[in-house]
MIDOSE-1310 file (N, C-alpha, C; in nm, 2 decimals, decimal comma, always signed):
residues 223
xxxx	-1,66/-1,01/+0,98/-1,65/-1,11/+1,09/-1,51/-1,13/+1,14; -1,44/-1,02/+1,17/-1,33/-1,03/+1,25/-1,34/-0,95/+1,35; -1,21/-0,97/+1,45/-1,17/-0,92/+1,53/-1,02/-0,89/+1,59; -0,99/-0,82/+1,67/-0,83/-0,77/+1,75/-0,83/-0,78/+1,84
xxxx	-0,80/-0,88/+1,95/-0,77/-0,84/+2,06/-0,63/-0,90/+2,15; -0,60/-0,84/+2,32/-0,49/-0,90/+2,36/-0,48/-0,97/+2,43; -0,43/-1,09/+2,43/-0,42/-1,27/+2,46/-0,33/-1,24/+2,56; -0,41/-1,29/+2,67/-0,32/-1,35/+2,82/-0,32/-1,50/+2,81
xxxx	-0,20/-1,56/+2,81/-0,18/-1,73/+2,81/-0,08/-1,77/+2,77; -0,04/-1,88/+2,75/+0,09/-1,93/+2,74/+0,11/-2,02/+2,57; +0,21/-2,02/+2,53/+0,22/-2,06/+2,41/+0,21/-2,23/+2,39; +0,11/-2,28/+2,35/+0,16/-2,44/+2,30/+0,26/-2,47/+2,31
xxxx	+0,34/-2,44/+2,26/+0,47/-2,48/+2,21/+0,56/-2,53/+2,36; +0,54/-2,46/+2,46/+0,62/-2,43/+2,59/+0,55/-2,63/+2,65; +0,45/-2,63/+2,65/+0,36/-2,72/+2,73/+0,37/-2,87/+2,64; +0,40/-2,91/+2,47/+0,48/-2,97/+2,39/+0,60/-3,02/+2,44
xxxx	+0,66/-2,92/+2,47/+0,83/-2,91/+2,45/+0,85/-3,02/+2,60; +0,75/-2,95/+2,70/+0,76/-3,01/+2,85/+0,66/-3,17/+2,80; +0,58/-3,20/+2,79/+0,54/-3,32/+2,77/+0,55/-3,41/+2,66; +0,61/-3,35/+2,50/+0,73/-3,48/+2,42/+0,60/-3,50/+2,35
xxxx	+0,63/-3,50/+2,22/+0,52/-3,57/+2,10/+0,63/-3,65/+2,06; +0,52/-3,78/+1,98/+0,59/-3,88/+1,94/+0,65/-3,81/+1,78; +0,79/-3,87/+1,77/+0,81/-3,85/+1,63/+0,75/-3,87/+1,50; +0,62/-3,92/+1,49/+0,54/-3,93/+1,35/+0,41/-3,83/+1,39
xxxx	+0,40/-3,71/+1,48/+0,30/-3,65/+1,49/+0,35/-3,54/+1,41; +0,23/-3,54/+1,34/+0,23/-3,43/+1,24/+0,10/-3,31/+1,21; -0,03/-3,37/+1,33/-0,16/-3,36/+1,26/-0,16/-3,36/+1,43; -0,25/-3,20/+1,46/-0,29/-3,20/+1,60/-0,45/-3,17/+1,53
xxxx	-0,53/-3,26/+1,64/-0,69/-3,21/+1,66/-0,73/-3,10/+1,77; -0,78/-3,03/+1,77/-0,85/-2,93/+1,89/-1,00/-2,97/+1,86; -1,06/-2,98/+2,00/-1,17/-3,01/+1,97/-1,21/-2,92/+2,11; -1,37/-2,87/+2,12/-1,40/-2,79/+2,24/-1,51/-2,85/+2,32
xxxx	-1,53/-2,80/+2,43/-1,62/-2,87/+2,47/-1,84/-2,84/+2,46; -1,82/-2,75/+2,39/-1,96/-2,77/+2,35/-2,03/-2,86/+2,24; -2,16/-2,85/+2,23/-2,26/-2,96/+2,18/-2,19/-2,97/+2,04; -2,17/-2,91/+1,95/-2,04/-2,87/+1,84/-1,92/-2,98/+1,81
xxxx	-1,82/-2,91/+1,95/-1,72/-2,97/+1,97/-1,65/-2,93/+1,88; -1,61/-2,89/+1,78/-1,59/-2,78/+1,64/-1,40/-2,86/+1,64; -1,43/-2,98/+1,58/-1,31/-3,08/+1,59/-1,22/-2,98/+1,44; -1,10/-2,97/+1,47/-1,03/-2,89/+1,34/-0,90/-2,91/+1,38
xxxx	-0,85/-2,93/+1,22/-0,71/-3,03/+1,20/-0,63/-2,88/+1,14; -0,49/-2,88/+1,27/-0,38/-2,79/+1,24/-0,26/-2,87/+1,25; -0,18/-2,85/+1,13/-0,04/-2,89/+1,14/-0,01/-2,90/+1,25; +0,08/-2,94/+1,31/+0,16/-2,94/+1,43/+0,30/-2,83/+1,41
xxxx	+0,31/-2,81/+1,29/+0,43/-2,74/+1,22/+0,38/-2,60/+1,28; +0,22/-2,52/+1,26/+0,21/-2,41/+1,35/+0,18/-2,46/+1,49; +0,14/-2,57/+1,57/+0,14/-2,61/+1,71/+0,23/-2,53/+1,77; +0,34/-2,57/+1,72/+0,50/-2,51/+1,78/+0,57/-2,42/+1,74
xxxx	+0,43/-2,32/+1,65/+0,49/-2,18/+1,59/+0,46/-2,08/+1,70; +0,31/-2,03/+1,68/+0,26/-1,93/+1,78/+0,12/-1,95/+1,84; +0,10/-2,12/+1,80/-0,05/-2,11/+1,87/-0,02/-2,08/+2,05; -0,12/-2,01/+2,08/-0,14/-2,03/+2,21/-0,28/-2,11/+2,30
xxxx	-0,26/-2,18/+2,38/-0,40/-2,17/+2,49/-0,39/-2,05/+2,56; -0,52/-1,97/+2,58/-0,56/-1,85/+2,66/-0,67/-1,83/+2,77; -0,61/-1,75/+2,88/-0,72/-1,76/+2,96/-0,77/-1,64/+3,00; -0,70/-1,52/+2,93/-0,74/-1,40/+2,93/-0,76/-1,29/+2,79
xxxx	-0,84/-1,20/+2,80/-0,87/-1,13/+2,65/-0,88/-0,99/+2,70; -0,80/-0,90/+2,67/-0,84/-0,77/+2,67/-0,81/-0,71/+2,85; -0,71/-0,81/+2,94/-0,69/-0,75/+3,03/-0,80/-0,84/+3,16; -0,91/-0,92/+3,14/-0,99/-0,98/+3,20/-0,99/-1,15/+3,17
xxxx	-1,05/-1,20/+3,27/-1,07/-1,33/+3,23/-1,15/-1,37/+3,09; -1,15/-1,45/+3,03/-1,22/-1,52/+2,93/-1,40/-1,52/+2,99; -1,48/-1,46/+2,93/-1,60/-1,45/+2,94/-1,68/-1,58/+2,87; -1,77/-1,60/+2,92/-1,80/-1,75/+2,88/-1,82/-1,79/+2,73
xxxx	-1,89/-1,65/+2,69/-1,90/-1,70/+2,53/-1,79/-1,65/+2,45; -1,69/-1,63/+2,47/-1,50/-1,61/+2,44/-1,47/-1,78/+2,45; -1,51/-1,83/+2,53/-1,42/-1,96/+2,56/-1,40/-2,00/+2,68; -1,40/-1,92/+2,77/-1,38/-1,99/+2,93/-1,41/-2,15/+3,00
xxxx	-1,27/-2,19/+3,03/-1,19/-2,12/+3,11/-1,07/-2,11/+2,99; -1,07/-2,20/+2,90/-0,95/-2,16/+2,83/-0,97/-2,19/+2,64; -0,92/-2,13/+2,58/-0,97/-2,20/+2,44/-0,79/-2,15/+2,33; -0,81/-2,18/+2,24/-0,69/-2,18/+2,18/-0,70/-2,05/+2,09
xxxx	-0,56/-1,95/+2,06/-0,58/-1,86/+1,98/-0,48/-1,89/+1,84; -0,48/-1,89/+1,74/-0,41/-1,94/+1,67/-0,34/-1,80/+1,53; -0,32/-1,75/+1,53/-0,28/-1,64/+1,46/-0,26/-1,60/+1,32; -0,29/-1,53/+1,29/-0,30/-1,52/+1,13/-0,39/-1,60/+1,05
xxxx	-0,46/-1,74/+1,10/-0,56/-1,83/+1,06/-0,66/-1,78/+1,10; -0,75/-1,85/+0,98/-0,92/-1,84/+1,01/-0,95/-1,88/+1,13; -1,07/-1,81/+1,20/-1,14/-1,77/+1,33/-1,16/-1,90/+1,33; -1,25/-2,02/+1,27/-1,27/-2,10/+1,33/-1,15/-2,25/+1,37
xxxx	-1,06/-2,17/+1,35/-0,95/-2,27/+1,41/-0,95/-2,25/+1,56; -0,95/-2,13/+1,59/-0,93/-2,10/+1,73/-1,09/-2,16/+1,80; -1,05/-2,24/+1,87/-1,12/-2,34/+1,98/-1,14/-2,30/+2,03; -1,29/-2,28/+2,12/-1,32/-2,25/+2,25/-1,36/-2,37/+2,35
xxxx	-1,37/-2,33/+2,47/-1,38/-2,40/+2,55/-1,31/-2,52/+2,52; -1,17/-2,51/+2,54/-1,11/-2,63/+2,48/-1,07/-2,78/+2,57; -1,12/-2,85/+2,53/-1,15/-2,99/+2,60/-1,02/-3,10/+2,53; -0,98/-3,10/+2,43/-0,90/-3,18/+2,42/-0,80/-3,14/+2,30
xxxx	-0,65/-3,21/+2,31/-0,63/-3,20/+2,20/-0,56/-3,35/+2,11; -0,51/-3,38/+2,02/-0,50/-3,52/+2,00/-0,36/-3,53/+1,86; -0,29/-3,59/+1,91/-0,18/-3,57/+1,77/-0,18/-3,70/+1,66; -0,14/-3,72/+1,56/-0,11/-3,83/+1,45/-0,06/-3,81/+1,33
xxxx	+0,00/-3,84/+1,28/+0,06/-3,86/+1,16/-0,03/-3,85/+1,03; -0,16/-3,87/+1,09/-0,25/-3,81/+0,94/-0,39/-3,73/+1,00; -0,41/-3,66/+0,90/-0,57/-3,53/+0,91/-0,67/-3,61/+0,92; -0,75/-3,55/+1,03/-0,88/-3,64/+1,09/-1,00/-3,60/+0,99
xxxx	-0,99/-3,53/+0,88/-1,12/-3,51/+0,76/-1,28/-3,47/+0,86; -1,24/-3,37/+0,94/-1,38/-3,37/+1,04/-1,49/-3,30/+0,97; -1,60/-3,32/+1,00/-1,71/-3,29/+0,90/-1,76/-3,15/+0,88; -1,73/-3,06/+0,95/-1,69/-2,89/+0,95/-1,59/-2,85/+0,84
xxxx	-1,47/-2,93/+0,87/-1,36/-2,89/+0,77/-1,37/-2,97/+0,61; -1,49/-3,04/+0,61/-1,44/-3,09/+0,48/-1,57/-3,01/+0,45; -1,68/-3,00/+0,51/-1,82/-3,01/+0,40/-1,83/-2,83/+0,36; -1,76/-2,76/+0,47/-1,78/-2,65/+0,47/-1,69/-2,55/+0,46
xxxx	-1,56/-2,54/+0,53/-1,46/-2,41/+0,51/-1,35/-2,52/+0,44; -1,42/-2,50/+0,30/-1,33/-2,55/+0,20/-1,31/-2,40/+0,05; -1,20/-2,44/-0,01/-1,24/-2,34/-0,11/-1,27/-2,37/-0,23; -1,39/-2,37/-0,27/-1,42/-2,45/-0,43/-1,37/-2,41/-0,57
xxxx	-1,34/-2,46/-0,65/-1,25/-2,47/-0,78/-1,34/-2,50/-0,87; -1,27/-2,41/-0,98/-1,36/-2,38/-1,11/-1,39/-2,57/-1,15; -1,28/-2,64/-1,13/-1,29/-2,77/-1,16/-1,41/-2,84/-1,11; -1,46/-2,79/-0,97/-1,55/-2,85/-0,89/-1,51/-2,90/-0,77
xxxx	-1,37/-2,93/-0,79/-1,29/-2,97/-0,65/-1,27/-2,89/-0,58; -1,29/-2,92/-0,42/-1,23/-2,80/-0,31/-1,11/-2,83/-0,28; -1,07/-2,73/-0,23/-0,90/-2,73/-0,13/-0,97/-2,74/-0,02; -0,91/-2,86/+0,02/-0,93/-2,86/+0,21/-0,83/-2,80/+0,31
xxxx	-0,83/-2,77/+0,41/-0,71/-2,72/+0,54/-0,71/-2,60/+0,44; -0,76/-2,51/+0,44/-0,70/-2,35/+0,36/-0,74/-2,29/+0,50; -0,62/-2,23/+0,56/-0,63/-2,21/+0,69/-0,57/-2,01/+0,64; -0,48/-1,97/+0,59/-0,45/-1,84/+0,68/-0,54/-1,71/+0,59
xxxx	-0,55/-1,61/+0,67/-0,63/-1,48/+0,68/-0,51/-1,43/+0,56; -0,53/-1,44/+0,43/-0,47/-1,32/+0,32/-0,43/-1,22/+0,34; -0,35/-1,19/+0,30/-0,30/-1,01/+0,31/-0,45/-0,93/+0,22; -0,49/-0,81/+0,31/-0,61/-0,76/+0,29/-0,59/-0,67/+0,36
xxxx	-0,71/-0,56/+0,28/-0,76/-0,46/+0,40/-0,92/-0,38/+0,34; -0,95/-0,28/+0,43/-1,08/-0,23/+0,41/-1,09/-0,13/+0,48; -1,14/+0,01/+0,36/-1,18/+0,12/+0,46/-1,25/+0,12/+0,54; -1,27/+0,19/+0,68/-1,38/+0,19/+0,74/-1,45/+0,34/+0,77
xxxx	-1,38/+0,44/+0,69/-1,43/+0,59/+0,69/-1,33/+0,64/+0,54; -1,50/+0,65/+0,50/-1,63/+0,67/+0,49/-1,71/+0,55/+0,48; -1,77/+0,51/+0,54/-1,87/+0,38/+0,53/-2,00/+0,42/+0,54; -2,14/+0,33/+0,53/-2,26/+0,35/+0,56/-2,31/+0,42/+0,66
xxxx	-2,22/+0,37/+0,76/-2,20/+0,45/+0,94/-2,19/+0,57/+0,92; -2,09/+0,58/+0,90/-2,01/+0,71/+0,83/-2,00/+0,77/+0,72; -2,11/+0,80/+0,67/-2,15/+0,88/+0,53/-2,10/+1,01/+0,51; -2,01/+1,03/+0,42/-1,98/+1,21/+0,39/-2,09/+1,26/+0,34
xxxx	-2,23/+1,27/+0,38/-2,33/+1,32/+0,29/-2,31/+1,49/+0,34; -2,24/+1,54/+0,42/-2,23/+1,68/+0,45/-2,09/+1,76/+0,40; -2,02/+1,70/+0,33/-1,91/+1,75/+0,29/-1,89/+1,86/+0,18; -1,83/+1,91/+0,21/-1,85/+2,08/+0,08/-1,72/+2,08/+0,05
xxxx	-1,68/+2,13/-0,05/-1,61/+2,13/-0,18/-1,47/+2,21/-0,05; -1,35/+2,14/-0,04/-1,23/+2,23/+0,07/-1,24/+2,16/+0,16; -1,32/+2,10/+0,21/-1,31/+2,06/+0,36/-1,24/+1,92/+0,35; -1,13/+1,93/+0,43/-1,00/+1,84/+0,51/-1,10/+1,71/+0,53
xxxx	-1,01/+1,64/+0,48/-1,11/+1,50/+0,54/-1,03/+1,38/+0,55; -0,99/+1,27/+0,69/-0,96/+1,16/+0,69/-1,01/+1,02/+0,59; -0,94/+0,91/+0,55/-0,99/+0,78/+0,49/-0,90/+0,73/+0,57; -1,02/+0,67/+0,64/-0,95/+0,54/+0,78/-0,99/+0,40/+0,69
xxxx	-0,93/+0,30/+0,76/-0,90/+0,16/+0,76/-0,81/+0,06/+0,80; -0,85/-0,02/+0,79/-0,77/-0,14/+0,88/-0,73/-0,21/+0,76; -0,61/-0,26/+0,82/-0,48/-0,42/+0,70/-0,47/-0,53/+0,79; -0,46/-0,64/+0,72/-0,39/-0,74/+0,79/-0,31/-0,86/+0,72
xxxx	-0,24/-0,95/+0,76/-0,17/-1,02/+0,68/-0,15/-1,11/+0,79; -0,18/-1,24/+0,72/-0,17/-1,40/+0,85/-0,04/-1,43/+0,82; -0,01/-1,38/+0,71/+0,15/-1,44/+0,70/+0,26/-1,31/+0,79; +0,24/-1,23/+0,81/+0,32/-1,13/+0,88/+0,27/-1,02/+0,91
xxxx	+0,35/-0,90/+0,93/+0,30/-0,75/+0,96/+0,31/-0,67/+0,81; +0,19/-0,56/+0,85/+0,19/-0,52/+0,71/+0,30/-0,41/+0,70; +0,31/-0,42/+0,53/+0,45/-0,29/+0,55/+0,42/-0,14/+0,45; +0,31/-0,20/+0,37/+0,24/-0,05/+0,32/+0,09/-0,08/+0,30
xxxx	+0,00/+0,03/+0,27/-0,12/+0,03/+0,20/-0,11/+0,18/+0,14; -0,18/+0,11/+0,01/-0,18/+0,24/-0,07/-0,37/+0,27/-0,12; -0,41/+0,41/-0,14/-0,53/+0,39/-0,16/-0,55/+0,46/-0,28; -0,67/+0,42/-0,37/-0,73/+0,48/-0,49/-0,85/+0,58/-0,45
xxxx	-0,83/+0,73/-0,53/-0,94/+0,78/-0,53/-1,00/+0,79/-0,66; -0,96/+0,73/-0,75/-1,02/+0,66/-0,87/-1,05/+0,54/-0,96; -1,04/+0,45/-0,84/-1,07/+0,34/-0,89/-0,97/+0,22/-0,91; -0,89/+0,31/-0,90/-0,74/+0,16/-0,92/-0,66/+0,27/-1,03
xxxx	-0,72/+0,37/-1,13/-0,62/+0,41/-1,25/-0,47/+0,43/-1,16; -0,48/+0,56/-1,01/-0,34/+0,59/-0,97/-0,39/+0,52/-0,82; -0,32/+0,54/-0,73/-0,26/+0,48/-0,59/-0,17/+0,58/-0,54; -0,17/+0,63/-0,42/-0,12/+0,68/-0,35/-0,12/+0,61/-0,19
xxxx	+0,02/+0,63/-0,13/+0,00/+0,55/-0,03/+0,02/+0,66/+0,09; -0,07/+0,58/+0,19/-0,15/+0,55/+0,30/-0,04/+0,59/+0,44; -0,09/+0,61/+0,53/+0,03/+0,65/+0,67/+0,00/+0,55/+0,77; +0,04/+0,46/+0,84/+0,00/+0,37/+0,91/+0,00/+0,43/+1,04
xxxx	-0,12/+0,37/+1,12/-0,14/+0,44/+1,25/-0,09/+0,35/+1,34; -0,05/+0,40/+1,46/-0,09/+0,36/+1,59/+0,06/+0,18/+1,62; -0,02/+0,09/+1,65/+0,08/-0,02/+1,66/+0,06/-0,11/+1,54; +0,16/-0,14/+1,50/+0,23/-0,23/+1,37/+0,27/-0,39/+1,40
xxxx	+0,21/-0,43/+1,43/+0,22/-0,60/+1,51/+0,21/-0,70/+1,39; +0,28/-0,82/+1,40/+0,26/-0,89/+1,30/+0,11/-0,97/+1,31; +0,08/-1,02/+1,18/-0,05/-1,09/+1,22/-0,16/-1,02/+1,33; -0,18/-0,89/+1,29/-0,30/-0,81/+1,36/-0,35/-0,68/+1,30
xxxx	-0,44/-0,66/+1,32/-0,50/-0,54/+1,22/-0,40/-0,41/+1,24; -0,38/-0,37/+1,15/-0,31/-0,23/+1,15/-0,44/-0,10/+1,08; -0,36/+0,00/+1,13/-0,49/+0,11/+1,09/-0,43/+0,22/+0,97; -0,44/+0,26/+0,90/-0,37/+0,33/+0,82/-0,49/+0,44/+0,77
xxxx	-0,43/+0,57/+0,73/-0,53/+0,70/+0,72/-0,45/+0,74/+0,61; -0,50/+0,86/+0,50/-0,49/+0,98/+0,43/-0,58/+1,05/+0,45; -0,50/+1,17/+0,49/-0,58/+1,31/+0,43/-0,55/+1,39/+0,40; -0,73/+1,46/+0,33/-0,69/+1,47/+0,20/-0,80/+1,59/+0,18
xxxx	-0,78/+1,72/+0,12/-0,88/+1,82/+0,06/-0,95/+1,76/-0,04; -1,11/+1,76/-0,01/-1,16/+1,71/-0,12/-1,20/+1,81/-0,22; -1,20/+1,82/-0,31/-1,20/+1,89/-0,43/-1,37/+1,91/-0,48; -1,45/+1,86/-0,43/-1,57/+1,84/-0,51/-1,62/+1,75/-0,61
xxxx	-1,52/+1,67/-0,64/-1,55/+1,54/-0,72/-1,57/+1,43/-0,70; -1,60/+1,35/-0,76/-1,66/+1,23/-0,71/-1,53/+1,11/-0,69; -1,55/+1,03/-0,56/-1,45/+0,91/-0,53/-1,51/+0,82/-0,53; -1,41/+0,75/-0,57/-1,38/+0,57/-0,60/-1,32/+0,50/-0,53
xxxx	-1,31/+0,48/-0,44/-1,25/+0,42/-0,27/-1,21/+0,30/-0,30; -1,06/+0,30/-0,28/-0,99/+0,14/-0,27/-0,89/+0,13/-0,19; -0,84/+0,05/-0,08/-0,70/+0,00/-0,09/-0,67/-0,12/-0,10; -0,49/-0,13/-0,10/-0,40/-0,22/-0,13/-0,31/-0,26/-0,03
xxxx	-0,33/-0,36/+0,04/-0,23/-0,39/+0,19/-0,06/-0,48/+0,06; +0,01/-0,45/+0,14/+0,13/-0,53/+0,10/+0,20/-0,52/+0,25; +0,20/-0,67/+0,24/+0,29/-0,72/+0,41/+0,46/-0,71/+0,35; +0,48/-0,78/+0,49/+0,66/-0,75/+0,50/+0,72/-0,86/+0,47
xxxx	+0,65/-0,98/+0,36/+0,70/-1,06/+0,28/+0,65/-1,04/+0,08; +0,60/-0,94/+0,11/+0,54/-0,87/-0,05/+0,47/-0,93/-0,08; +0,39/-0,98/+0,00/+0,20/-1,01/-0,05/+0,15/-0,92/-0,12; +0,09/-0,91/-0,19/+0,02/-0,83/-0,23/-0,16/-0,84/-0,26
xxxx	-0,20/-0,76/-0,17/-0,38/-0,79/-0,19/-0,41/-0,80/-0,33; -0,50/-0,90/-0,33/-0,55/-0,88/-0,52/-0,63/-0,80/-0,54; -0,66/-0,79/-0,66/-0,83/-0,75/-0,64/-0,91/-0,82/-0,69; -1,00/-0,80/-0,68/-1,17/-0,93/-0,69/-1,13/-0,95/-0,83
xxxx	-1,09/-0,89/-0,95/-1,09/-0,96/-1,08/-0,98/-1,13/-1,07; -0,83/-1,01/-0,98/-0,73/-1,15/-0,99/-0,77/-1,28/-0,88; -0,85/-1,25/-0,78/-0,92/-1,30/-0,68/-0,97/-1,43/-0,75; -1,09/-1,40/-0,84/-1,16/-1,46/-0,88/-1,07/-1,58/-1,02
xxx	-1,01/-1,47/-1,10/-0,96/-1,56/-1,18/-0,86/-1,65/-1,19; -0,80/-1,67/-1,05/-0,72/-1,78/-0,96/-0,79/-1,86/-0,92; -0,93/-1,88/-0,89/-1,00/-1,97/-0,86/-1,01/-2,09/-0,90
């Protein structure tokens, strides 16, 4: 449940800077204008990073169920921060605890307690060839073969991915494709003579602050 694409609109920060927050605002609300209204509390500290309002995607206007006429894109953060149809926004010095963000995109603890506001997209990635789509069920023992997939990292641009054909024992790294943008999917390939034997498909994104993707064991046992 993600996506990539390119944002025509102007940066918060610009439309801030011209209209003045009070000095104890610390806590912006977006809220949108459907039945929803999908009320969600962002620092004001990223307000004046890279959020933007947008009124275009992909070279065209904002299509109605995108957001039109304008909705907020917020970068590196979880999808539902980014607002659509955006109707208002609201600043204060403390988090409005809205009933989306507390009851649900929280992250729960072995304790039983959630973290609330856990906002950015991890450093991660995922092959997407060979997949279910894309089955090697015709492959013979010599034949050249690509492993595609996508990286990403909310905290910056990625700077390696390395992939397993056994499972995690070795790692070999990965060639990155195409454009390398911070906070956006990057594409990265090996290829490779398959040999006849059987694979174990993994990768490992590390961004350009040394994130490092976990894996579901350290994933889990940080919880």
């Amino acid at each position: 449940m993600m996506s990539s694409a390119e944002w025509t609109g102007v940066l918060l920060k610009t439309i801030l800077d011209d209209i003045g927050l009070e000095d104890d605002a610390v806590w912006m609300l977006a809220e949108g204008s459907d039945n929803a209204g999908n009320p969600r509390t962002i620092p004001v500290e990223k307000a004046l990073d890279d959020i933007m309002i947008v009124w275009g995607q992909n070279g065209e206007a904002l299509r109605p169920e995108q957001g039109y006429p304008v909705r907020l894109v917020v970068p590196g953060w979880e999808g539902n921060l980014n607002t659509k149809w955006l109707k208002r926004l609201e600043f204060s010095d403390k988090p409005w605890h809205s009933k989306e963000e507390t009851s649900k995109y929280t992250m729960l603890q072995k304790s039983g307690k959630a973290i609330r506001y856990f906002w950015v997209n991890e450093v991660n990635s995922v092959i997407t060839s060979p997949c279910p789509e894309k089955p090697w069920t015709d492959l013979k023992k010599g034949d050249l073969v690509e492993i595609e997939g996508l990286a990403w990292s909310g905290h910056g641009t990625i700077k390696h991915v390395d992939i397993t054909l056994d499972g995690g024992d070795n790692w070999i790294e990965a060639s990155l494709k195409g454009l390398v943008l911070p906070k956006s999917w990057t594409r990265f390939s090996y290829i490779m003579k398959w040999d006849g034997k059987p694979l174990l498909l993994s990768s490992r994104a590390v961004d350009d602050i040394d994130n490092v993707q976990p894996t579901i064991d350290q994933e889990t046992s940080a919880v």
